[in-house]
MILUM-782501 format. One record per residue (C-alpha): chain; residue in one letter; x, y, z. Coordinates in nm, 2 decimals, padded with zeros to 4 digits. Example, Ala and Ser with C-alpha at 12.3 -4.5 7.8 and 13.67 -1.06 7.14 Angstrom:
# MILUM-782501
<pt chain="A" res="A" east="01.23" north="-00.45" up="00.78"/>
<pt chain="A" res="S" east="01.37" north="-00.11" up="00.71"/>
***
This chain:
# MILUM-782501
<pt chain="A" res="X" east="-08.85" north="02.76" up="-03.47"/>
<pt chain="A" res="X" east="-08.65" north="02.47" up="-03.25"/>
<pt chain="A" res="X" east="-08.82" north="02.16" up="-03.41"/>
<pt chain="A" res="X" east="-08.76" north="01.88" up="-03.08"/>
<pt chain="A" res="X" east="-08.78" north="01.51" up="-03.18"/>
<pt chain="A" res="X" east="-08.87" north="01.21" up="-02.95"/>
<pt chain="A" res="X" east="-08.59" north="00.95" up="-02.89"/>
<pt chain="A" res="X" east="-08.59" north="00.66" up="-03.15"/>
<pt chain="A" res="X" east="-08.80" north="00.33" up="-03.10"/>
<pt chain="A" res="X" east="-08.59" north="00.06" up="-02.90"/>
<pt chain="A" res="X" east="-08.46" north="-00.18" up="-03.10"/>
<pt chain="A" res="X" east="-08.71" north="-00.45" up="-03.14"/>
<pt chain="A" res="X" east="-08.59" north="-00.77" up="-02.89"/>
<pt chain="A" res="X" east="-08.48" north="-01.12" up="-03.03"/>
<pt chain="A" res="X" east="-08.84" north="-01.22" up="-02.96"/>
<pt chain="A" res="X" east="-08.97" north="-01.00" up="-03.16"/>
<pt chain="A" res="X" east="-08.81" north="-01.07" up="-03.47"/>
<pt chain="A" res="X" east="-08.84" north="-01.43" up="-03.42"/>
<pt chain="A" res="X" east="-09.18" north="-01.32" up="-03.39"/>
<pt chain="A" res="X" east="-09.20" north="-01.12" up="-03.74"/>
<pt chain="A" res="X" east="-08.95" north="-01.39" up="-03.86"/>
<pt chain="A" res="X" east="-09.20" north="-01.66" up="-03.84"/>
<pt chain="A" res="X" east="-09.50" north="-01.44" up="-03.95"/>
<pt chain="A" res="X" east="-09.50" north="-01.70" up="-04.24"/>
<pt chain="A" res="X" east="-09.55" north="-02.02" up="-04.05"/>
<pt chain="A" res="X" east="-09.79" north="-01.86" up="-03.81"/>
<pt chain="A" res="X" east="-10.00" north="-01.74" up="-04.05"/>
<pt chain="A" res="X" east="-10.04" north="-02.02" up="-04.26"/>
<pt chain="A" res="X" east="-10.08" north="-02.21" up="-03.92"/>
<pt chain="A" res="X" east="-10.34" north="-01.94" up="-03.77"/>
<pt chain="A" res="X" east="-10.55" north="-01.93" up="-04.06"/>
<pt chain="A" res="X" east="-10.58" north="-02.27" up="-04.10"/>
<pt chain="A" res="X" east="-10.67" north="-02.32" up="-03.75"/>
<pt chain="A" res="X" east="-10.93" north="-02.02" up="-03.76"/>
<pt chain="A" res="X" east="-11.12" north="-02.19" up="-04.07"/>
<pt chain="A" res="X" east="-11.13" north="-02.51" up="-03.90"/>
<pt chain="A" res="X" east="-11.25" north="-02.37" up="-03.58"/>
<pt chain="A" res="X" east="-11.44" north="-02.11" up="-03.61"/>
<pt chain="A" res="X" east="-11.79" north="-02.20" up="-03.46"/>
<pt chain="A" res="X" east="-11.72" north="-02.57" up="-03.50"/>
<pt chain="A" res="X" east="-11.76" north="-02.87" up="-03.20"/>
<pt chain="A" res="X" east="-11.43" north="-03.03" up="-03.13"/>
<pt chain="A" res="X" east="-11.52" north="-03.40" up="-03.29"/>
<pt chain="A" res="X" east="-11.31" north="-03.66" up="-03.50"/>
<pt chain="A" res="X" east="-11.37" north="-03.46" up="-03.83"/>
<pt chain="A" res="X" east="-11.19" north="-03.11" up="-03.67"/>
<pt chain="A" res="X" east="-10.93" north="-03.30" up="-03.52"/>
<pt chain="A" res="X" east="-10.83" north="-03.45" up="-03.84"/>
<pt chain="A" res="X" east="-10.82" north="-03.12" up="-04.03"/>
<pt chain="A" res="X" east="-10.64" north="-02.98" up="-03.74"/>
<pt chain="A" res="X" east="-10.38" north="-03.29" up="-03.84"/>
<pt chain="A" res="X" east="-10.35" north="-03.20" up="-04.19"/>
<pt chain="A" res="X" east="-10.25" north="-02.81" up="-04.11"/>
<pt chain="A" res="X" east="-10.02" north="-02.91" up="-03.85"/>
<pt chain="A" res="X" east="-09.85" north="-03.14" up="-04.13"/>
<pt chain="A" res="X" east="-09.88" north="-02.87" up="-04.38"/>
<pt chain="A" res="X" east="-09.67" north="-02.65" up="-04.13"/>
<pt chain="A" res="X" east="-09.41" north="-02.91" up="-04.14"/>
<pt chain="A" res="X" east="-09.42" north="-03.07" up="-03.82"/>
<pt chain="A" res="X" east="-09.43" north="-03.41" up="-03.96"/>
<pt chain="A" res="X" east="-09.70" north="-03.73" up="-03.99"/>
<pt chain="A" res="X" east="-09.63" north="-03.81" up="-03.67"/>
<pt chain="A" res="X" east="-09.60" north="-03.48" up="-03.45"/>
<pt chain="A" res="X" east="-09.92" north="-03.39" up="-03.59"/>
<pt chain="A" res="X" east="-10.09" north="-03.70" up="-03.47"/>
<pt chain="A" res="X" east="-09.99" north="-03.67" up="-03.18"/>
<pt chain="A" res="X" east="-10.04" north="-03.30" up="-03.11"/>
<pt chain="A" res="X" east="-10.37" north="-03.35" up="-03.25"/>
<pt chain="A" res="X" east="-10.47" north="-03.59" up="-03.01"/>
<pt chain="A" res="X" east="-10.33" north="-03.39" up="-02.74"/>
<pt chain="A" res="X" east="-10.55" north="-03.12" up="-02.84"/>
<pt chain="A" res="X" east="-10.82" north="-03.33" up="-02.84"/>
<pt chain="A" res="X" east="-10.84" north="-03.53" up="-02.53"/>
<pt chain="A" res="X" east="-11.11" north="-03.50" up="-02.29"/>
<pt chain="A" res="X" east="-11.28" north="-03.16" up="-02.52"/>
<pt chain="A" res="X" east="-11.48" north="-03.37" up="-02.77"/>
<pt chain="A" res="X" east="-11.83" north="-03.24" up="-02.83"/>
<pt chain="A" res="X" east="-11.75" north="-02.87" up="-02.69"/>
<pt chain="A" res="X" east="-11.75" north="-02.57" up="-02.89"/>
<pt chain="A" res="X" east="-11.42" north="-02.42" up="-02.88"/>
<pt chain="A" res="X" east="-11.24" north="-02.09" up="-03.04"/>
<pt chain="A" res="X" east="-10.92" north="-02.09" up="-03.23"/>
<pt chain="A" res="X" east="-10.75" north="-01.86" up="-02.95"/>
<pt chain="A" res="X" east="-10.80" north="-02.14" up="-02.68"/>
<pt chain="A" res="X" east="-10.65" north="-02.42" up="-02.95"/>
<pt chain="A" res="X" east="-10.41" north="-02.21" up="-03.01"/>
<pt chain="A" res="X" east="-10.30" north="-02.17" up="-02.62"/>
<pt chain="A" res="X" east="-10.36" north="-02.57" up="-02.61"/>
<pt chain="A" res="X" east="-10.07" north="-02.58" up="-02.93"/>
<pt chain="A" res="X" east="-09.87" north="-02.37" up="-02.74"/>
<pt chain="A" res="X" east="-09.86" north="-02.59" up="-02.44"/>
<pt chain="A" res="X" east="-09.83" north="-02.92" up="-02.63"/>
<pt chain="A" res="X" east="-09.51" north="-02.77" up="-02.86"/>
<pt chain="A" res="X" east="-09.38" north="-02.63" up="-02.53"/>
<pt chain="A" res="X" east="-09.36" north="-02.99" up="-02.41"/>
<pt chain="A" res="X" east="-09.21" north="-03.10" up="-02.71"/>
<pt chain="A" res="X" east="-08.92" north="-02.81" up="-02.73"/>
<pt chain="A" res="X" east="-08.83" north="-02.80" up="-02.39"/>
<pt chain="A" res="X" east="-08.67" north="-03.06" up="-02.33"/>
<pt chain="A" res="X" east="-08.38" north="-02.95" up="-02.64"/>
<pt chain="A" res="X" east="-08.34" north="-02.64" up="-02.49"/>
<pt chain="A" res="X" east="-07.95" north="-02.71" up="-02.40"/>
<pt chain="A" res="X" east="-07.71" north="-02.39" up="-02.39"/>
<pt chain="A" res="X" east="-07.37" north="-02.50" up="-02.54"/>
<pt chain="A" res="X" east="-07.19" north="-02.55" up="-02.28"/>
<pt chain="A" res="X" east="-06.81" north="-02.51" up="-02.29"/>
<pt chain="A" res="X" east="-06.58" north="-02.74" up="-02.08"/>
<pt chain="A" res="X" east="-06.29" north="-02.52" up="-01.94"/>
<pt chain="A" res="X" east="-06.15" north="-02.90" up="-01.80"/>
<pt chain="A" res="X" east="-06.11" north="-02.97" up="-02.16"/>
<pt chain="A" res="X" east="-05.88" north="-02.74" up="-02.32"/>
<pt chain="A" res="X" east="-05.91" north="-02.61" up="-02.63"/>
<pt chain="A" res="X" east="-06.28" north="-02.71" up="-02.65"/>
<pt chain="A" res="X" east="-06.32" north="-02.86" up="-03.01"/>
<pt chain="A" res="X" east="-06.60" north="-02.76" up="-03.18"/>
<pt chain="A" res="X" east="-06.66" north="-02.94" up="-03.49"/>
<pt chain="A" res="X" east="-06.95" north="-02.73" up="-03.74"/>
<pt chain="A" res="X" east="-07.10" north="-02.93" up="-04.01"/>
<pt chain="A" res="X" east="-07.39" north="-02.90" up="-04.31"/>
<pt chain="A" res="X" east="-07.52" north="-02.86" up="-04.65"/>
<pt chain="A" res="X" east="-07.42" north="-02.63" up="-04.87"/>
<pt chain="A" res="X" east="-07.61" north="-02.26" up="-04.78"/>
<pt chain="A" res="X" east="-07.72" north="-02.32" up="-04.43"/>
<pt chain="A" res="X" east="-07.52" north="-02.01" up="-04.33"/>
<pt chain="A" res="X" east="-07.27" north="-02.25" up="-04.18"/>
<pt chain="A" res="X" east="-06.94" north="-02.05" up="-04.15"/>
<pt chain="A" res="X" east="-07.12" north="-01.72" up="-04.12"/>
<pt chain="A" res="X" east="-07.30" north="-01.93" up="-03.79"/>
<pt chain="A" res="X" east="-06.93" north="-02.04" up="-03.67"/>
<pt chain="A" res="X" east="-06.87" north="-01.63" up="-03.68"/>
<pt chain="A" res="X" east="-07.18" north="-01.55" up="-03.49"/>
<pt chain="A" res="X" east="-07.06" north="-01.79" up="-03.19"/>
<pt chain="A" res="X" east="-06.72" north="-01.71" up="-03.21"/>
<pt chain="A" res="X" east="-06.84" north="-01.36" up="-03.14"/>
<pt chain="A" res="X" east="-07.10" north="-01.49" up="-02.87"/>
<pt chain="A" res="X" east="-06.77" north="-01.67" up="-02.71"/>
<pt chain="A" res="X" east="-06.54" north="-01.41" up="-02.72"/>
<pt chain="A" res="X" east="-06.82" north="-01.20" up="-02.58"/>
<pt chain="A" res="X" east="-06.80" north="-01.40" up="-02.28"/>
<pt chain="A" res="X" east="-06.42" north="-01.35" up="-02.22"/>
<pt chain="A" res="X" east="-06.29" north="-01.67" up="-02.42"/>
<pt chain="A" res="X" east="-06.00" north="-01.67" up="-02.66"/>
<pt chain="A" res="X" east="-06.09" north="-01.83" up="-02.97"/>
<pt chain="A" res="X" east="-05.93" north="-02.00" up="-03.23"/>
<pt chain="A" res="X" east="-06.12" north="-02.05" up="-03.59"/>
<pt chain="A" res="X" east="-05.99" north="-02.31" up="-03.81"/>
<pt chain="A" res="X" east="-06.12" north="-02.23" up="-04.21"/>
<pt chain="A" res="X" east="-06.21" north="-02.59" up="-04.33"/>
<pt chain="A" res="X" east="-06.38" north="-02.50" up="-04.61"/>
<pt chain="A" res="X" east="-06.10" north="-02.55" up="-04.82"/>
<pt chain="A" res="X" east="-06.35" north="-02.64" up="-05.12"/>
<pt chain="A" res="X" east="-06.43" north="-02.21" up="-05.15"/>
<pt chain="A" res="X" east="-06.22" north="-01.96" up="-05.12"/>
<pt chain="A" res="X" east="-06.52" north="-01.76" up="-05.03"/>
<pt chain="A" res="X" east="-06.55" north="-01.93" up="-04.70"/>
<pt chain="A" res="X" east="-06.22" north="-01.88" up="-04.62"/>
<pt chain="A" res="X" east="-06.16" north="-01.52" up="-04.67"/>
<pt chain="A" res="X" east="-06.55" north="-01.48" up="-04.50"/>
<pt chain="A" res="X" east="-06.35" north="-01.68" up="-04.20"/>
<pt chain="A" res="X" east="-06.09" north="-01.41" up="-04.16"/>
<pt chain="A" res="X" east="-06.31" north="-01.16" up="-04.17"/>
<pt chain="A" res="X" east="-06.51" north="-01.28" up="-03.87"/>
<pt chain="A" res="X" east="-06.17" north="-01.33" up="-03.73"/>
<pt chain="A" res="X" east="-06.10" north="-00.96" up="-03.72"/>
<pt chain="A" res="X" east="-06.43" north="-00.87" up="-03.61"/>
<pt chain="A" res="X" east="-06.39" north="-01.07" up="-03.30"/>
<pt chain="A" res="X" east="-06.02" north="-01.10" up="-03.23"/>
<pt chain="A" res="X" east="-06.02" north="-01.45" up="-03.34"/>
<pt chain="A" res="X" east="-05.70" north="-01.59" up="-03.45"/>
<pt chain="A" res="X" east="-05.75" north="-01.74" up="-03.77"/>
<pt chain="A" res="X" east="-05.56" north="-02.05" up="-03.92"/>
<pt chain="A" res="X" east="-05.62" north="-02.11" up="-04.30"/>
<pt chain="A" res="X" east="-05.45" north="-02.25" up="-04.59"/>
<pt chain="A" res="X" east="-05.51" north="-02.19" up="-04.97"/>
<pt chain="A" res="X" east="-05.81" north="-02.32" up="-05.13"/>
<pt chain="A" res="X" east="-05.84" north="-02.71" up="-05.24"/>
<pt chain="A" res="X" east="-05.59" north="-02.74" up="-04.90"/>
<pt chain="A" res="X" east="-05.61" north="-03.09" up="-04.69"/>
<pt chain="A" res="X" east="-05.91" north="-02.95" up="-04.44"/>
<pt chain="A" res="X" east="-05.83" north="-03.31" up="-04.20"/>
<pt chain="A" res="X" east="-05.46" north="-03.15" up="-04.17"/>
<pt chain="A" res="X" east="-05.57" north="-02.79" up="-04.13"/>
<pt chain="A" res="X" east="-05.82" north="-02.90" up="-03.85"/>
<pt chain="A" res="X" east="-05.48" north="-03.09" up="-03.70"/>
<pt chain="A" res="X" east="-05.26" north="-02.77" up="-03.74"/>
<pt chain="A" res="X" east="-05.53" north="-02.56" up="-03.59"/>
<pt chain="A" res="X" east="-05.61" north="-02.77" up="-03.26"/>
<pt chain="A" res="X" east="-05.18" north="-02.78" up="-03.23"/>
<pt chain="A" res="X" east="-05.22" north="-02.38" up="-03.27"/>
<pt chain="A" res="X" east="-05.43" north="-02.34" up="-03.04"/>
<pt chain="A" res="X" east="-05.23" north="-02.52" up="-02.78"/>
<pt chain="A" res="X" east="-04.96" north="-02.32" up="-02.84"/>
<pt chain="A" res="X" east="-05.12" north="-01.98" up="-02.80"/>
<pt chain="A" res="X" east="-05.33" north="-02.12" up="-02.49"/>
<pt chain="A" res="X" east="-05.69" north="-02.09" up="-02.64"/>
<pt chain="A" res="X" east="-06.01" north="-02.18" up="-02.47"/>
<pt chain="A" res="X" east="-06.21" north="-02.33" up="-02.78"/>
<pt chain="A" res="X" east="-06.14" north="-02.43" up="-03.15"/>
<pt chain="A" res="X" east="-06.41" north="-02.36" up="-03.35"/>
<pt chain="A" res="X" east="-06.36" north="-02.60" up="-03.68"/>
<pt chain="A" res="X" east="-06.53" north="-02.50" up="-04.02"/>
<pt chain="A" res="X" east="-06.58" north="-02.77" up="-04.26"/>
<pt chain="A" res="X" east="-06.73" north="-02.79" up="-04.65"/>
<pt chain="A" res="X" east="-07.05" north="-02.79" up="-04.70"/>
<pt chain="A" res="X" east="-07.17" north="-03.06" up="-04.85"/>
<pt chain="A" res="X" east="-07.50" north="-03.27" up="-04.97"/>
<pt chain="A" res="X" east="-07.56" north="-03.54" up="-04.76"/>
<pt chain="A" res="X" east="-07.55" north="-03.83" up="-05.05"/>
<pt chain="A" res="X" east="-07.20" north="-03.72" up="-05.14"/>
<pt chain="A" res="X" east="-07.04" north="-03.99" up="-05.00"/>
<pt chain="A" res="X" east="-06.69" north="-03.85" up="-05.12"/>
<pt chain="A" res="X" east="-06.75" north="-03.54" up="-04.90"/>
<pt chain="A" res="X" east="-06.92" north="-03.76" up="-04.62"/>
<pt chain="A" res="X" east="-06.58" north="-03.92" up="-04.63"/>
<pt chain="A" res="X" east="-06.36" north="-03.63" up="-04.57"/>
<pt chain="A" res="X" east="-06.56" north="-03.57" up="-04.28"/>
<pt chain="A" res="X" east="-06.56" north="-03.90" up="-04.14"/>
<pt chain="A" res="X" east="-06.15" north="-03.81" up="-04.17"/>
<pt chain="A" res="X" east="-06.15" north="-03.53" up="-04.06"/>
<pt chain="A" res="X" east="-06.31" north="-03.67" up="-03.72"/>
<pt chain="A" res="X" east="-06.05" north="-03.94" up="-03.75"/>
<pt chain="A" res="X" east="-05.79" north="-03.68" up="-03.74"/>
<pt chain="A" res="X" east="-05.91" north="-03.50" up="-03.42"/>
<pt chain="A" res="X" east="-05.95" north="-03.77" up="-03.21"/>
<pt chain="A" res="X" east="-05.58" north="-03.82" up="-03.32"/>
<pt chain="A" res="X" east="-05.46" north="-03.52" up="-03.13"/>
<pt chain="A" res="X" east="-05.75" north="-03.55" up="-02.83"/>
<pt chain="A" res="X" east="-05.98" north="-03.90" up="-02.82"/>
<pt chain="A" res="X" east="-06.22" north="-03.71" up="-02.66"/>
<pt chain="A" res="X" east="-06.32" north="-03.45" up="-02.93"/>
<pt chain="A" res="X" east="-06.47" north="-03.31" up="-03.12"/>
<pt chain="A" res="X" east="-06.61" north="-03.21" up="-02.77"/>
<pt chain="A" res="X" east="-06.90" north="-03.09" up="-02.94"/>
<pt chain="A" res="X" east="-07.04" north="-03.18" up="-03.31"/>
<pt chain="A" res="X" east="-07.27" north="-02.93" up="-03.43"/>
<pt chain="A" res="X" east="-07.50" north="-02.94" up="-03.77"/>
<pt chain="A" res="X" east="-07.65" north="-02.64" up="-03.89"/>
<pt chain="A" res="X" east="-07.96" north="-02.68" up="-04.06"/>
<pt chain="A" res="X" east="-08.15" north="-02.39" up="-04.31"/>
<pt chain="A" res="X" east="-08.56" north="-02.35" up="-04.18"/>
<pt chain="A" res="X" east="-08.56" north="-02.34" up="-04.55"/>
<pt chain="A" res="X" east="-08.58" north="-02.67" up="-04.63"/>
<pt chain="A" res="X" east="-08.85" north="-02.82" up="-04.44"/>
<pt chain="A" res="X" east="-08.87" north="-03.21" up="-04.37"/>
<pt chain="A" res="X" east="-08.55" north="-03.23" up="-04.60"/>
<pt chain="A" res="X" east="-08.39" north="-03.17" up="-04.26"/>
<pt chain="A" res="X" east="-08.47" north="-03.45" up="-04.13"/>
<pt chain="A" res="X" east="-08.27" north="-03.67" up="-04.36"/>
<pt chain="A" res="X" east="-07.98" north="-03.45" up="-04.31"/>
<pt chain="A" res="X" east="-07.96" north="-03.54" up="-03.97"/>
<pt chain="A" res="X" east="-07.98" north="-03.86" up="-04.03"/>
<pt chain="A" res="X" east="-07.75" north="-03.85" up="-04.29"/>
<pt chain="A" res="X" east="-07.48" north="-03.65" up="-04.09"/>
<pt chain="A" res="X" east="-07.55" north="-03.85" up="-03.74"/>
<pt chain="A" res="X" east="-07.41" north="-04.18" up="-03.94"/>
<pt chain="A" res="X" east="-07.12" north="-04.02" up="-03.93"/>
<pt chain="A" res="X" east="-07.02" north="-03.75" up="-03.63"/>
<pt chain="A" res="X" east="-07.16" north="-03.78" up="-03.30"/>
<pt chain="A" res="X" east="-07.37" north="-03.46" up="-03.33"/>
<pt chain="A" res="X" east="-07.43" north="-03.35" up="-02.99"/>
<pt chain="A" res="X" east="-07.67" north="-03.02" up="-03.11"/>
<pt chain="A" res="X" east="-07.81" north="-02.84" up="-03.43"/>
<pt chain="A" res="X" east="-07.86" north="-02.43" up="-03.53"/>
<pt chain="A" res="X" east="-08.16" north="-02.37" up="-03.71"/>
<pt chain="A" res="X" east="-08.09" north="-02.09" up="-03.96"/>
<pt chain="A" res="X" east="-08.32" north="-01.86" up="-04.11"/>
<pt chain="A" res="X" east="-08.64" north="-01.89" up="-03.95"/>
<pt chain="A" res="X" east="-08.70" north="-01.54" up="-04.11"/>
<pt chain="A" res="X" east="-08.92" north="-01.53" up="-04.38"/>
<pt chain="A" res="X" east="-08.99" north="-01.92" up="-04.42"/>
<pt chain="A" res="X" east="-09.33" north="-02.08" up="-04.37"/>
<pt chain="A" res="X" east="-09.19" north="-02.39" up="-04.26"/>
<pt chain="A" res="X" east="-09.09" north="-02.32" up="-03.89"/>
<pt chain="A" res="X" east="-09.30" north="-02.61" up="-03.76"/>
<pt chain="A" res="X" east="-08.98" north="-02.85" up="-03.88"/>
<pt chain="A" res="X" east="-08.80" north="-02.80" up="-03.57"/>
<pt chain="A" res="X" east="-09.09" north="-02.93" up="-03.36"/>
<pt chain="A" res="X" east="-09.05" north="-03.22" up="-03.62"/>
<pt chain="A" res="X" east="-08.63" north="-03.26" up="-03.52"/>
<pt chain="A" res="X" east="-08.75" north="-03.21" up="-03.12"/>
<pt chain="A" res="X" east="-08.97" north="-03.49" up="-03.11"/>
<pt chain="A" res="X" east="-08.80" north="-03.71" up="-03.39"/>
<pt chain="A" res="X" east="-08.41" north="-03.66" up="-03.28"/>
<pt chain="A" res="X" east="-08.37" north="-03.52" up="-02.92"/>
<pt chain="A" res="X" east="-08.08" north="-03.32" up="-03.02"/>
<pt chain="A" res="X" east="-08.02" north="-03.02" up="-02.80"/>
<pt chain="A" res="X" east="-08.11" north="-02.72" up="-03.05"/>
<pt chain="A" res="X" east="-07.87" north="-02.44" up="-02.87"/>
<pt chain="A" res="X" east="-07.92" north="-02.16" up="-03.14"/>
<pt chain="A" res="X" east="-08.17" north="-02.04" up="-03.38"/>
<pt chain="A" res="X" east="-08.16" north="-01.73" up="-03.63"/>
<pt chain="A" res="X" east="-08.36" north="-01.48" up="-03.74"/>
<pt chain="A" res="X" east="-08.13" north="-01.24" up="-03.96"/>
<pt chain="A" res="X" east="-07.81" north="-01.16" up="-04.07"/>
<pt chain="A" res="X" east="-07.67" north="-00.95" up="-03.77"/>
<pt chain="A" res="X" east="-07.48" north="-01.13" up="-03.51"/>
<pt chain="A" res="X" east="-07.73" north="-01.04" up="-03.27"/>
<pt chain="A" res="X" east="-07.97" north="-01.21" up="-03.46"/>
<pt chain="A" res="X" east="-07.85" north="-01.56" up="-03.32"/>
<pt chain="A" res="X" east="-07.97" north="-01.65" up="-03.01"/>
<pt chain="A" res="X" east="-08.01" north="-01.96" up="-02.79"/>
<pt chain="A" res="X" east="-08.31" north="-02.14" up="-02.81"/>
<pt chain="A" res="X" east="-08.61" north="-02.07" up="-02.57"/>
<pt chain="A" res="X" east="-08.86" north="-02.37" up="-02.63"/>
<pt chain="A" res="X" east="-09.19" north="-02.12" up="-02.49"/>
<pt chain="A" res="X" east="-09.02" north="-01.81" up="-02.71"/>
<pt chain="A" res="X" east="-09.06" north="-02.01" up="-03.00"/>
<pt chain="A" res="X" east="-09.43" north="-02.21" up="-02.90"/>
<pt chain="A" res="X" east="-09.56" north="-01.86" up="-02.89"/>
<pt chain="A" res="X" east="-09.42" north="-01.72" up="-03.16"/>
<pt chain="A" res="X" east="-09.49" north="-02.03" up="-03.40"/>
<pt chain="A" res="X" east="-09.84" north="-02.08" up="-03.31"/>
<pt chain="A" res="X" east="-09.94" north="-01.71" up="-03.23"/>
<pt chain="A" res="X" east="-10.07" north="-01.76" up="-02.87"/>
<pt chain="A" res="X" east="-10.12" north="-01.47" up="-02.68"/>
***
């Protein structure tokens, strides 16, 4: 007997694991929102427990004032279900993460395009600088990835390995190595061999080390050395992870590089998704990437409505 077997399931899209990534946050969110609303006039008292969950899924003090209010105008005193609050949430986030929805945009008048990548220690920083390299290469652009991490040897070897995977030329030293004169020899590399971008890795490092905030600050100094005009593009990558905590790492970071956009990391599996409506309204900062797994297909640009939906479980 011939046993026949259907074709395998498509892989699921980007949406849908962001979707099933941030099954956490909307829960928490949804349920919250059902209890509140279920069979319950839109007054004063709803509105302010509608507050409190929004700050419980880490969208700040403020956000959830004011997407609270937003919810409420003009529908006091009407009875209404958690599915149209929902859609309402949707809309109001929407407004909040559109306008950060900013590709990053690479120069071609500005050659190599320096691209500085900064952040704590675990965000999935150099694995990140691999995934864009990738995305970059992808697109036809010959890449150049300079391992300033000199603080692990992990990072460096991890470096060359995304190197090979994407035909990146790699420049790296031995660990504990000057990462302000590797970034220097790489940029002067990269002239040489005519690449299109430099994608710098640096340390990761806490954001009240004022030591490592130092060599960073350097390391900036020594850029602008070789081109006044770069880092063309200042990037800090941020772990979902850690909730409001990223707020005071972009504050911390901004002091010293011009960031000009973040990558949020591991939205998979946290409960705390609502922080990057938090770092919309709060910063401004285009937010070009977000990530939902390890695979290099699993960072994607940000799409503001992708995410409203997916973090507040409209339909």
């Amino acid at each position: 007997m011939i046993k026949t077997f259907g074709q395998a399931p498509p892989p699921p899209t980007f949406f849908e694991k962001l979707k099933a990534g941030l099954s956490k946050s909307t829960g928490a969110l949804g349920e919250n929102i059902t209890g509140i609303f279920t069979r319950k006039k839109l007054d004063a008292g709803t509105i302010a427990e509608l507050e409190d969950a929004l700050i419980r899924a880490d969208m700040g003090a403020a956000q959830a004032a004011s997407l609270s209010a937003a919810v409420g105008a003009g529908r006091y005193d009407r009875e209404i279900s958690d599915s149209e609050i929902k859609a309402i949430l949707c809309a109001e986030i929407g407004k909040v993460l559109t306008p950060v929805q900013q590709p990053l945009d690479i120069d071609e008048a500005k050659k190599p395009f320096i691209i500085l990548v900064a952040g704590v220690n675990g965000t999935g920083k150099t694995t990140t600088i691999g995934k864009i390299a990738k995305r970059l290469s992808d697109q036809g652009l010959k890449i150049v990835l300079a391992a300033g991490d000199t603080f692990r040897a992990a990072a460096i070897e991890q470096l060359q390995i995304w190197g090979q995977r994407t035909g990146a030329e790699v420049v790296a030293r031995g660990a504990g190595a000057d990462a302000a004169g590797l970034a220097f020899d790489a940029i002067e590399h990269a002239r040489t061999v005519g690449a299109d971008v430099v994608l710098i890795d640096t340390a990761g490092r806490l954001q009240n080390k004022t030591g490592l905030m130092a060599e960073l600050e350097k390391i900036v100094r020594v850029i602008k050395k070789l081109d006044a005009s770069a880092p063309h593009a200042s990037l800090l990558v941020l772990d979902a992870t850690t909730g409001q905590n990223a707020i005071s790492q972009v504050e911390a970071f901004k002091a010293i590089v011009p960031l000009t956009g973040l990558v949020m990391t591991k939205l998979d599996g946290t409960a705390k998704g609502g922080i990057l409506v938090a770092l919309a309204a709060k910063f401004g900062l285009p937010i070009h990437f977000i990530g939902v797994g390890e695979a290099a297909e699993d960072l994607q640009p940000f799409v503001a409505a992708d995410f409203a939906r997916a973090l507040t479980g409209a339909s």
